[in-house]
C-alpha positions in Angstrom: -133.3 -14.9 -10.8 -136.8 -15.1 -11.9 -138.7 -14.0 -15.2 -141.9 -13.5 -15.7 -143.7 -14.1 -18.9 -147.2 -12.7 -20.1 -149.0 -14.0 -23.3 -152.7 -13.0 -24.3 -154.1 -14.8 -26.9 -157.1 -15.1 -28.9 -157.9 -18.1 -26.6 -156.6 -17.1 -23.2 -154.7 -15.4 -20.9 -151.6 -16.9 -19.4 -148.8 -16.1 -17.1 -146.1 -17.8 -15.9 -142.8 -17.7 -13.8 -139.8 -19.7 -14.5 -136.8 -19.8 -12.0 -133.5 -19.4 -14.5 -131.2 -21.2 -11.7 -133.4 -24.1 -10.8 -134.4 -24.5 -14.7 -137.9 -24.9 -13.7 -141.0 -23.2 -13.7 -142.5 -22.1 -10.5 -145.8 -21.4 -11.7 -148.2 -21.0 -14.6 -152.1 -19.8 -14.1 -154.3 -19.4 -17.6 -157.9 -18.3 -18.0 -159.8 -19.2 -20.9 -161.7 -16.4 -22.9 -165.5 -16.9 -22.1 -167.1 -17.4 -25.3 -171.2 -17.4 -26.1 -172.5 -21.0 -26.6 -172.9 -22.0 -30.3 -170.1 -19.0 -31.5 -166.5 -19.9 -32.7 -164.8 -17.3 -31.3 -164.6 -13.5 -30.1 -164.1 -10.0 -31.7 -161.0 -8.6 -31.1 -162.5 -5.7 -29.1 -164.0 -8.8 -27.0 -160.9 -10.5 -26.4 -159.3 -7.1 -25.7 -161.9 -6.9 -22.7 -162.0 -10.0 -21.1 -157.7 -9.7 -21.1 -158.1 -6.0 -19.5 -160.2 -7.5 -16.8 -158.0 -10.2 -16.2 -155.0 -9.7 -15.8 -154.8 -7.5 -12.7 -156.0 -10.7 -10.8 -154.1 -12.8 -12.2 -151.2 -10.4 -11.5 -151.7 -10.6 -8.0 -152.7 -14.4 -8.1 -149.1 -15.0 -9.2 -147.6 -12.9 -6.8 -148.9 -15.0 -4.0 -146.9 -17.7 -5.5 -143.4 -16.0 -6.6 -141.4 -13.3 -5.1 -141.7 -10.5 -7.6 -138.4 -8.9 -5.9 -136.8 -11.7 -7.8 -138.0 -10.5 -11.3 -134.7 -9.8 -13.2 -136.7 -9.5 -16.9 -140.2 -9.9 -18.3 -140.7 -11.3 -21.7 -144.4 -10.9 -23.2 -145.8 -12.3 -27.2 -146.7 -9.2 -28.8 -147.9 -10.5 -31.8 -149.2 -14.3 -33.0 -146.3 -15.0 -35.2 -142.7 -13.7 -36.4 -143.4 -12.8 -39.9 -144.2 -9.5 -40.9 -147.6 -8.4 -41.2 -148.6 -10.3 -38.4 -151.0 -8.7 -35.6 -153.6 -8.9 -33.5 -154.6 -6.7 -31.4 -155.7 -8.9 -28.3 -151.7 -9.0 -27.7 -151.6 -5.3 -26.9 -153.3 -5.8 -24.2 -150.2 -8.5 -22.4 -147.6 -5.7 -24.0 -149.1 -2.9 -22.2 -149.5 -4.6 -19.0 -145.2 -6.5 -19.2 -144.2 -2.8 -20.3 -146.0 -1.0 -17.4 -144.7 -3.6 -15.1 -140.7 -3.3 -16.4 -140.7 -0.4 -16.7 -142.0 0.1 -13.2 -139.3 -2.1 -11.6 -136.4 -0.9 -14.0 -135.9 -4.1 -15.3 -135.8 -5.4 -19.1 -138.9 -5.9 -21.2 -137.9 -9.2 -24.0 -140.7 -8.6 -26.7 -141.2 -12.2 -28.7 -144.1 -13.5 -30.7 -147.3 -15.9 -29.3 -146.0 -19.0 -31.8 -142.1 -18.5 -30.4 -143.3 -19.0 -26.8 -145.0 -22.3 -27.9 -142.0 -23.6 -29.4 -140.3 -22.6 -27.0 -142.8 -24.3 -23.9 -143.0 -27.5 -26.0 -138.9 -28.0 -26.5 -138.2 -26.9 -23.1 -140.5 -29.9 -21.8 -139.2 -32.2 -24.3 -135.6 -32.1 -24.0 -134.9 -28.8 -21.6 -131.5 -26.3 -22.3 -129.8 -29.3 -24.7 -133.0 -29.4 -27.2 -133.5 -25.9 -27.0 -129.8 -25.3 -28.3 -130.5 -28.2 -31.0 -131.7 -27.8 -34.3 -135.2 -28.9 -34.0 -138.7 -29.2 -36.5 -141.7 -28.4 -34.3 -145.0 -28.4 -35.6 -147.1 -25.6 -33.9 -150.4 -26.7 -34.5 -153.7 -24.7 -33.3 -157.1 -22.9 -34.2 -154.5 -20.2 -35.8 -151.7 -22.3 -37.3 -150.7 -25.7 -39.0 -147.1 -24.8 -39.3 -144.0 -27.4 -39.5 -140.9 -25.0 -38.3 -137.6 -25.3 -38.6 -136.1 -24.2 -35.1 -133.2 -23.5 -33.0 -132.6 -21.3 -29.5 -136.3 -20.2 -29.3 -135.9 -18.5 -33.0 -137.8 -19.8 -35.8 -135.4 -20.3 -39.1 -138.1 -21.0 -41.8 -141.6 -22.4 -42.5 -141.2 -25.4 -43.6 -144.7 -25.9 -44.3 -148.2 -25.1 -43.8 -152.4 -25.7 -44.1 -153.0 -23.7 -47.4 -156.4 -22.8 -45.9 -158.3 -24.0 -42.9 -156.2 -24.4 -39.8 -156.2 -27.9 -37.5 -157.4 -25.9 -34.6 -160.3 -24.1 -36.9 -161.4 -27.5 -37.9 -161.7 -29.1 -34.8 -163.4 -26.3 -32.8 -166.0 -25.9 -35.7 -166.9 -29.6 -35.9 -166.8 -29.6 -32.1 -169.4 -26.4 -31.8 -171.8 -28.4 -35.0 -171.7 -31.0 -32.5 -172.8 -29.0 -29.7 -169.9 -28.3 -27.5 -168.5 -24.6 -26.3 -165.6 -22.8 -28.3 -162.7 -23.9 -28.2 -164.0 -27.8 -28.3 -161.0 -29.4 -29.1 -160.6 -30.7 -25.3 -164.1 -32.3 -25.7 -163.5 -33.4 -29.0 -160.7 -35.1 -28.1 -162.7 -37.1 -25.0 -165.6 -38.0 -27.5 -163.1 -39.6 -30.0 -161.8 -41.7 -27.1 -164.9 -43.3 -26.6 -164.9 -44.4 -30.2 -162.9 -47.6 -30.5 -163.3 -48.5 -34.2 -159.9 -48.0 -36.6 -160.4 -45.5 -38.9 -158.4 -44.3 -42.0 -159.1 -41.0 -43.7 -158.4 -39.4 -46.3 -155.8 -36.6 -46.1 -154.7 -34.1 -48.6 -151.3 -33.6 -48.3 -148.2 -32.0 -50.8 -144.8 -32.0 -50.1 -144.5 -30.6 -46.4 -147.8 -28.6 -47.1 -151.6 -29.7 -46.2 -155.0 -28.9 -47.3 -157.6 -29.2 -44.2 -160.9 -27.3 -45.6 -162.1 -31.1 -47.1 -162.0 -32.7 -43.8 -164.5 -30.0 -42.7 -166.4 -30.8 -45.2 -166.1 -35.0 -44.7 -167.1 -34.6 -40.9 -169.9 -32.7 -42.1 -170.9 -35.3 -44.4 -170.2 -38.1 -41.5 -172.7 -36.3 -39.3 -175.4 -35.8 -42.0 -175.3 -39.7 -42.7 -175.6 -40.5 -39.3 -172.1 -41.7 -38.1 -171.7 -41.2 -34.8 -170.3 -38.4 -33.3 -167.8 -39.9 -31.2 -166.5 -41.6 -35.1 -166.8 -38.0 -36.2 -164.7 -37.0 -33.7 -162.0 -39.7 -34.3 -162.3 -39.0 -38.1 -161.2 -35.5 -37.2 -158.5 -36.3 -34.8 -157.1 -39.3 -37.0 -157.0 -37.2 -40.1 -155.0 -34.2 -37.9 -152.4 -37.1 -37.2 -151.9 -38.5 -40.7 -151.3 -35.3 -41.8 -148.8 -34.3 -39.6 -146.6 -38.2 -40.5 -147.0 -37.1 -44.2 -145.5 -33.9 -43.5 -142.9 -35.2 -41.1 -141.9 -37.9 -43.9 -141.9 -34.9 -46.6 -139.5 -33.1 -43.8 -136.9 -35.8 -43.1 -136.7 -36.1 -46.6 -134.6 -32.9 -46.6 -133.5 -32.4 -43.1 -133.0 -35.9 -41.9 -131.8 -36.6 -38.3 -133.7 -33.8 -36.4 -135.9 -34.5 -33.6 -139.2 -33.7 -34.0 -141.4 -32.0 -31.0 -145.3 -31.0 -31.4 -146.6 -27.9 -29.9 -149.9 -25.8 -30.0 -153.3 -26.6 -28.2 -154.7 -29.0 -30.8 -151.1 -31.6 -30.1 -152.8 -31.4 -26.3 -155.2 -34.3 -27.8 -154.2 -38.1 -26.7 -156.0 -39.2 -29.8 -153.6 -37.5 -32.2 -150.7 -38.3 -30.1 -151.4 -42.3 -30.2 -152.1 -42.1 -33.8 -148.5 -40.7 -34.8 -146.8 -42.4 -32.4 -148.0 -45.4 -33.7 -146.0 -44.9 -37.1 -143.4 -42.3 -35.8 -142.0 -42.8 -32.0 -139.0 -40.7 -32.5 -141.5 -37.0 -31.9 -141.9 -35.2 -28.4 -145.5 -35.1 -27.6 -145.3 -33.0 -24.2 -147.5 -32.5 -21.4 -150.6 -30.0 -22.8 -149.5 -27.4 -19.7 -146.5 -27.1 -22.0 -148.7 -27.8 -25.3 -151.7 -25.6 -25.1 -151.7 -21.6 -24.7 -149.5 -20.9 -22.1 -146.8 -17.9 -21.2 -144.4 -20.6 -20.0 -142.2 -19.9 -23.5 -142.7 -16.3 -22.8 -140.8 -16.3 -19.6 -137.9 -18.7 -20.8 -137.2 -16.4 -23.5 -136.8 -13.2 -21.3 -134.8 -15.2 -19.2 -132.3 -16.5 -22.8 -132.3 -13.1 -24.1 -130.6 -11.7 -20.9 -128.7 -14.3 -20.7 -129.9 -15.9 -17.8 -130.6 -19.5 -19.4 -129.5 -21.9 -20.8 -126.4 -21.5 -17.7 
């Protein structure tokens, strides 16, 4: 049995199909909303749009690589995150298009939420059916959230913790665009802090398992105004991201010691961030960013758990 899963963010839109008997996933195709240079980010009714026009093609592009007759469910993210109150309406557009499609082949539609699937994506890469089942804290950091969940079988149990105002993702793509790259920036941001080979300590503002990120904004601003260069502004950024995240982690254990730790979310995509935890913390998944970044990977493993398909 196959599933397919459809996910259309305020970044991208992704599809994927995962094969429940092999435990694998037999493709995942993403396009990347086309933003205007020097803007950090898109209206809704934009976003909407560029999803519409999409997804037909990428529809059939996945077709040519899985055998839709195989399609047992189809699981979609109809809204960014599990809480109520939460919306957007840029998810509408992957809901309408996983209903029409379910409904047209008489199979089940599984309804889940845009941060599930990438908790889902990221544990599935760092430990397959055994982690998912586990207990598990999983940071879901991006240009929407800075959240350290508590998890177990694709559900998320609690917020453990969160940025009390600007998100990692938002600081990283709004440095990145000052500094002249295309929104989202956080891939280039990433490659420009790699060039910069100088250690760097920040400073981080961090309580309990929360975080404050709008002052790093404002210290990357003042880096760049003072002449630093950019690829140190970069690493400041990136570095600061990562000390954060050990502060909360060490905040976490605290309370719930003895649970792994995996990272998930398009900004846990940078190598920069991923050496600079790992450095003080080598017991967290870091996963490969096909599993990290937006992706409808999640999507399709949950349709396939909620008809109890997988975990076999």
């Amino acid at each position: 049995m196959l599933t397919l899963g459809i996910d259309t963010s305020n970044y991208a839109t992704s599809l994927a199909v995962f094969d429940t008997q092999a435990q694998e996933v037999v493709c995942a195709v993403k396009r990347f909303l086309p933003v205007k240079p020097g803007e950090r980010g898109l209206r809704q009714s934009d976003a909407v749009f560029h999803h519409t026009a999409a997804l037909p093609e990428m529809l059939n592009e996945v077709a040519g690589q899985a055998d839709f007759s195989r399609i047992g469910a189809v699981g979609v993210s109809e809204r960014p995150r599990p809480v109520e109150g939460s919306y957007m309406p840029c998810f509408l557009t992957g809901l309408s298009a996983a209903t029409a499609f379910a409904y047209g082949a008489g199979i089940p539609l599984v309804r889940t939420t845009h941060q599930q699937g990438h908790v889902t994506a990221a544990v599935f890469a760092a430990g397959g059916a055994e982690l998912f089942r586990r207990r598990t804290l999983v940071f879901h950091i991006s240009g929407g959230t800075t959240d350290l969940l508590l998890c177990e079988n694709g559900r998320v149990l609690a917020q453990l913790g969160t940025s009390t105002d600007l998100y990692a993702g938002q600081a990283v793509d709004r440095i990145g665009v000052r500094m002249g790259f295309a929104f989202p920036a956080g891939e280039e941001v990433s490659r420009l802090a790699a060039e910069c080979d100088v250690v760097i300590r920040p400073k981080v503002s961090v309580h309990g398992m929360n975080c404050s990120l709008s002052g790093l904004e404002n210290q990357c601003d003042a880096l760049l105004k003072s002449g630093k260069p950019r690829s140190y502004v970069a690493k400041y950024c990136l570095c600061a991201i990562g000390n954060v995240m050990l502060k909360m982690i060490e905040a976490a254990r605290a309370e719930y010691p003895g649970l792994p730790v995996v990272a998930a979310g398009g900004v846990m995509s940078s190598d920069v961030i991923r050496r600079e935890v790992m450095k003080k913390c080598r017991d967290i998944y870091f996963v490969p960013g096909k599993f990290a970044s937006d992706n409808a990977i999640g999507t399709a493993i949950l349709a396939a758990n909620e008809v109890g398909a997988w975990p076999m």
